[in-house]
C-alpha positions in Angstrom: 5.7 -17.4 -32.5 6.2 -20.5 -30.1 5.4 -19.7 -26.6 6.1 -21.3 -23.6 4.6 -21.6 -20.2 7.7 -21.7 -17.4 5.4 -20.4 -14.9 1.9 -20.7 -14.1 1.3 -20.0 -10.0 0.0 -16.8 -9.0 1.0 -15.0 -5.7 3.6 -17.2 -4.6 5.5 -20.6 -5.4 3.7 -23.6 -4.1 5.4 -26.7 -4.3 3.6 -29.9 -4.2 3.2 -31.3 -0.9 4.2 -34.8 0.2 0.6 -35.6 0.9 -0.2 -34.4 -2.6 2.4 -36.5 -4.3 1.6 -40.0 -2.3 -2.0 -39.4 -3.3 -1.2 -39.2 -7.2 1.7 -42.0 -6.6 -0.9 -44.2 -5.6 -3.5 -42.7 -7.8 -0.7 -43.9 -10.9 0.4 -47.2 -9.4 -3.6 -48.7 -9.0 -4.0 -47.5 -12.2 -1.2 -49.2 -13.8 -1.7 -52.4 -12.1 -5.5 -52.7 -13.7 -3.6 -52.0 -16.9 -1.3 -54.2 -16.8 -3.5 -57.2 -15.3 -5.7 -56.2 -18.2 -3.0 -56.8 -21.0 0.6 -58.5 -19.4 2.1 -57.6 -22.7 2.0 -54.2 -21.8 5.4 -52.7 -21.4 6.0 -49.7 -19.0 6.3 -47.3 -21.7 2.6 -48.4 -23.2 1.1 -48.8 -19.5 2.6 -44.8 -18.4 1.2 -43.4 -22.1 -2.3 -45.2 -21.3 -2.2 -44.0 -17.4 -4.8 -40.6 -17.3 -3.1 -36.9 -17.9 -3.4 -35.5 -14.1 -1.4 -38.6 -13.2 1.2 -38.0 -15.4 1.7 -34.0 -15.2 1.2 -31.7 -12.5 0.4 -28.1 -12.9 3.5 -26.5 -11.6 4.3 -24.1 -8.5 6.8 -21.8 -10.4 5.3 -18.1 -10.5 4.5 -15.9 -13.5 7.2 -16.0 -16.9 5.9 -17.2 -20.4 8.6 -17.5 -22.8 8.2 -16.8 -26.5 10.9 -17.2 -29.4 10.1 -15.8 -32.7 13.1 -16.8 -35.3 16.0 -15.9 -33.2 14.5 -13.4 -30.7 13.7 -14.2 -27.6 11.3 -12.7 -25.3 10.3 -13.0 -22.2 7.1 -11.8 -20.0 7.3 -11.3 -16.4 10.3 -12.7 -13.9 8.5 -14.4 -11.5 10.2 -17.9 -10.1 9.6 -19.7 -13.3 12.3 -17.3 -15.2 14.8 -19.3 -13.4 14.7 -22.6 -15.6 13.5 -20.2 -18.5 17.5 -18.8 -17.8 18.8 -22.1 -17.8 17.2 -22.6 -21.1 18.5 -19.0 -22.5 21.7 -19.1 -21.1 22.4 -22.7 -23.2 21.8 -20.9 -26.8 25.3 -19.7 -27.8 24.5 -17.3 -30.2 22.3 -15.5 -28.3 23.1 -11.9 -27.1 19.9 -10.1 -26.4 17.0 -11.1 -24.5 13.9 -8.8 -24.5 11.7 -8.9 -21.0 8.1 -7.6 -20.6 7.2 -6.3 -17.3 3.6 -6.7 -16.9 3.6 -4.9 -13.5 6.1 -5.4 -10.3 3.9 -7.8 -8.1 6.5 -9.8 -6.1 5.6 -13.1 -7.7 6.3 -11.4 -11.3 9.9 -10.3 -10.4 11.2 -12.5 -7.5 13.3 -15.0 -10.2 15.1 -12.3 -11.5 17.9 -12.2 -8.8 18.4 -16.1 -10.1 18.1 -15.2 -14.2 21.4 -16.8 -15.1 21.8 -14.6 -18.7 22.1 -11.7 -15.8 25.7 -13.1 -15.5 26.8 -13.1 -18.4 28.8 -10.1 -19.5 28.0 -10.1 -23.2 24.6 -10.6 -22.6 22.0 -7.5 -23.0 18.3 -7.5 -21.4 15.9 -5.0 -22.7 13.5 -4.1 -19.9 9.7 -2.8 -21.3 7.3 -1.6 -19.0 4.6 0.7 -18.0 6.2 1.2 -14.9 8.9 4.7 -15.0 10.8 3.6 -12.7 11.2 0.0 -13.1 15.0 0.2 -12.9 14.5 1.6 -9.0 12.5 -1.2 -8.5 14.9 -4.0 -9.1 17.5 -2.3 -7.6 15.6 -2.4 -4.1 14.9 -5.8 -4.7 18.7 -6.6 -4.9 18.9 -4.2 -2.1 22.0 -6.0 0.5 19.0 -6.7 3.2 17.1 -9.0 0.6 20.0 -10.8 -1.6 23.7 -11.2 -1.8 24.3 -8.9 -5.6 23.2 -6.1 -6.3 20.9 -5.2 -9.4 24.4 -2.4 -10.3 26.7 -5.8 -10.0 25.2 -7.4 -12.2 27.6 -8.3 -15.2 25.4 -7.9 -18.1 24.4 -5.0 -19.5 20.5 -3.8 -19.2 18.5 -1.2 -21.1 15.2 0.1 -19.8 12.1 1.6 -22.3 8.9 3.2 -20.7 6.2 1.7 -22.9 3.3 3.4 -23.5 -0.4 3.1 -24.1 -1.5 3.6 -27.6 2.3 3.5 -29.0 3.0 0.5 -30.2 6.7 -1.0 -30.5 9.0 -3.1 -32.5 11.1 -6.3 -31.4 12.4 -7.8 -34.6 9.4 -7.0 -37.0 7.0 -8.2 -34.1 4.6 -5.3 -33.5 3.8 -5.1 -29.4 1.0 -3.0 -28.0 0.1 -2.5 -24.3 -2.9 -2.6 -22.3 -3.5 -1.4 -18.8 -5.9 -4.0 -16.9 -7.6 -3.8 -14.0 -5.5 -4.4 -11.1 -4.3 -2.8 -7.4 -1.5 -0.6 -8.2 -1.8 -1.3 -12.2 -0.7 -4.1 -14.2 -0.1 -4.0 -18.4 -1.2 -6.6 -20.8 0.7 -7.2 -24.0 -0.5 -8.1 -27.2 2.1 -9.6 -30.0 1.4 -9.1 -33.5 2.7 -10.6 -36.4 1.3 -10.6 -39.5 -2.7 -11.9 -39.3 -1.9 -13.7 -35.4 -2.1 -12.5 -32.4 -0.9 -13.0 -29.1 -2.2 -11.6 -26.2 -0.9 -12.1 -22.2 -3.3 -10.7 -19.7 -2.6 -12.2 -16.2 -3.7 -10.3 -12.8 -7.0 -8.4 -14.2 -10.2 -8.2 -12.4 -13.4 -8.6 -14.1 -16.2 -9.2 -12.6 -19.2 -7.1 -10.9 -22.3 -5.5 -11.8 -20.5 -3.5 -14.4 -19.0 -6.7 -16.1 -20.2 -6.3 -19.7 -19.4 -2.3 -19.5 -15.7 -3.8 -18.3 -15.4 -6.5 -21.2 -16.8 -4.3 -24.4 -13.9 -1.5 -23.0 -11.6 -4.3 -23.9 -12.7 -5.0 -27.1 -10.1 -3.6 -29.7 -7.6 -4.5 -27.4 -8.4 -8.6 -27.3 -10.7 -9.2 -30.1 -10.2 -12.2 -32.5 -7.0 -12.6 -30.8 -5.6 -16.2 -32.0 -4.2 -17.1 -28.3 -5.1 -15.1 -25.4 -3.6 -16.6 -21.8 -5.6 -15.2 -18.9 -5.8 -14.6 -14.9 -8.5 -17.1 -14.0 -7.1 -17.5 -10.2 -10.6 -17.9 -8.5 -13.5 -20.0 -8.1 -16.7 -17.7 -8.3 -17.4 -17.7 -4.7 -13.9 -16.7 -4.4 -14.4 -13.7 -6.7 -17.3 -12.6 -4.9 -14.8 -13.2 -1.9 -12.3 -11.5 -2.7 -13.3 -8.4 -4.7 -10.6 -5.7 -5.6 -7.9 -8.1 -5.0 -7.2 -8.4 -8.5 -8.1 -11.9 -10.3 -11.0 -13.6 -12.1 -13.0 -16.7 -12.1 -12.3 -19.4 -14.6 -16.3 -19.2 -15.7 -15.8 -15.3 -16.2 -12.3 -15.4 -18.5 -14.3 -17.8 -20.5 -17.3 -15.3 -20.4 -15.1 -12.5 -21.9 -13.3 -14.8 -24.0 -16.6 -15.7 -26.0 -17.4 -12.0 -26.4 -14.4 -11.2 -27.6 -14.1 -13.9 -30.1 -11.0 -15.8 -29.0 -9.4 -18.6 -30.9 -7.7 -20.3 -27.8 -8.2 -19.8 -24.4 -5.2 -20.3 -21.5 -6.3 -20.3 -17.9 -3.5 -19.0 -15.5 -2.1 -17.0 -12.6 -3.7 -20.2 -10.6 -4.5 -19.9 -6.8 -1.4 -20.5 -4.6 -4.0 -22.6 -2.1 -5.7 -25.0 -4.8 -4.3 -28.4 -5.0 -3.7 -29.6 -8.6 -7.4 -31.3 -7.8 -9.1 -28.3 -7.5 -7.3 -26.4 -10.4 -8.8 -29.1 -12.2 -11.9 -29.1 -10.8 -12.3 -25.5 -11.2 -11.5 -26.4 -15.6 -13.7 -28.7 -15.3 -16.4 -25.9 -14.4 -15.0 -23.9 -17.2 -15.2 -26.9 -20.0 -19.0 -27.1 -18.6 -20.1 -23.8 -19.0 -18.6 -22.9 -22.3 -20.4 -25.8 -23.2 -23.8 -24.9 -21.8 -23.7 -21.1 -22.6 -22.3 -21.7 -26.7 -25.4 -22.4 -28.6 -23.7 -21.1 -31.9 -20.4 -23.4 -31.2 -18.0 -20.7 -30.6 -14.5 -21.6 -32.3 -12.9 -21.3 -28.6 -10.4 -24.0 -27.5 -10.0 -23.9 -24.4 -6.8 -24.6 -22.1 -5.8 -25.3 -18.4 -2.0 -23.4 -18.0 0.4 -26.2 -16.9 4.2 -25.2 -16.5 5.9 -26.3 -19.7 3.1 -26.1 -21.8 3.7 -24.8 -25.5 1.9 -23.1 -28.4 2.3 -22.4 -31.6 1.0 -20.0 -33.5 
């Protein structure tokens, strides 16, 4: 499985402000100067690859979609703003006439790309819609509804099919084996977990843990996310925000790598990241996260752990 990361914003897109880029600009340029006046010889190439990682790559505003190709099959979970350059992508393989979408619940910011999904206009193209969610067809009809965007969903030159997935009954896409998961969420969201063979993949954005009934929450979880190879997470919140804003929803960084160590994860990704954090406070929160798995991992748990930046990749 190779999986991609074409959107990592929760709740809405959040491009990068003016002030934010002049600040990292200048961050870059300092930086390279000492560099350079360090060794002349240096050429620009050298200098950018020696520069720190935050000021070299940005997080990314694009909303929910994780991409993930297994031989020739390619799937995709959630449609949030970051499925439009995940259609770009798509729509460039010739040979490709299926494309299989996971809905992990209908959130705006984990459908709002779809009206831009350029495989959508293509005739001999066919999208397989799974969800939880009976009526998900309805659902993207409204949201082409005339009022809200210039096609509508029926318009739409390719062809769709929709399946109801259900809890407890696994299905097939190519001989990957896909289970679901409801999470803890306002109106309900699904988490999916890919296997194939001895891995396992696991996508659980927009779940709330936290509370005096935390360890009750993560050990009903268990069979569900245990040993899983790569599990990507909500981690939207800071803890005072989680105290903040309980029942909305999300996690703390520090908690998803609380659950993660119980449940034995291989690699952690941190996600679904707060619309209202600068790319300096995402950071900061990881930062938090790197510190306490640290502190609270006196047997060395196996865990890598990950900050979700659009266009990251993994491979497992």
């Amino acid at each position: 499985m190779h999986i991609k990361l074409w959107g990592v914003r929760g709740s809405l897109p959040t491009p990068m402000s003016s002030s934010e880029y002049e600040t990292i600009l200048s961050r870059a340029l300092t930086e390279a100067r000492r560099l350079y006046q360090e060794d002349p010889s240096r050429t620009a190439d050298q200098i950018f690859e020696a520069i720190p990682d935050p000021m070299k790559h940005v997080i990314g505003g694009e909303t929910t979609c994780i991409g993930v190709n297994y031989r020739n099959t390619a799937i995709l979970i959630d449609l949030g703003t970051g499925s439009r350059k995940a259609g770009e992508a798509l729509a460039k393989r010739q040979d490709l006439k299926d494309i299989h979408i996971l809905i992990t619940h209908t959130h705006w910011d984990h459908i709002q790309g779809f009206p831009f999904f350029a495989p959508a206009m293509n005739p001999n193209m066919t999208l397989h819609f799974y969800s939880c969610v009976p009526d998900l067809h309805n659902r993207l009809i409204r949201q082409q509804h005339p009022d809200h965007h210039n096609i509508r969903f029926e318009e739409l030159p390719c062809k769709t099919r929709f399946t109801t997935v259900k809890e407890g009954e696994p299905f097939q896409v190519d001989d990957l084996k896909i289970s679901a998961q409801p999470l803890i969420h306002p109106g309900g969201s699904t988490s999916y977990r890919m296997d194939k063979g001895n891995q396992k993949f696991v996508f659980a954005t927009d779940t709330e843990f936290y509370g005096p009934e935390l360890s009750m929450l993560v050990r009903k979880y268990d069979e569900f996310f245990h040993k899983s190879d790569l599990l990507i997470i909500d981690a939207q919140y800071s803890l005072p925000e989680a105290e903040m804003k309980r029942g909305w929803g999300h996690t703390a960084m520090t908690i998803a790598v609380d659950c993660a160590m119980h449940w034995d994860i291989g690699r952690l990704g941190l996600t679904h990241h707060e619309p209202s954090h600068s790319d300096d406070t995402v950071r900061e929160l990881f930062a938090r996260a790197k510190e306490y798995l640290e502190a609270n991992n006196p047997h060395q748990h196996r865990m890598e752990l990950y900050l979700a930046r659009e266009g990251d990749e993994y491979l497992l």
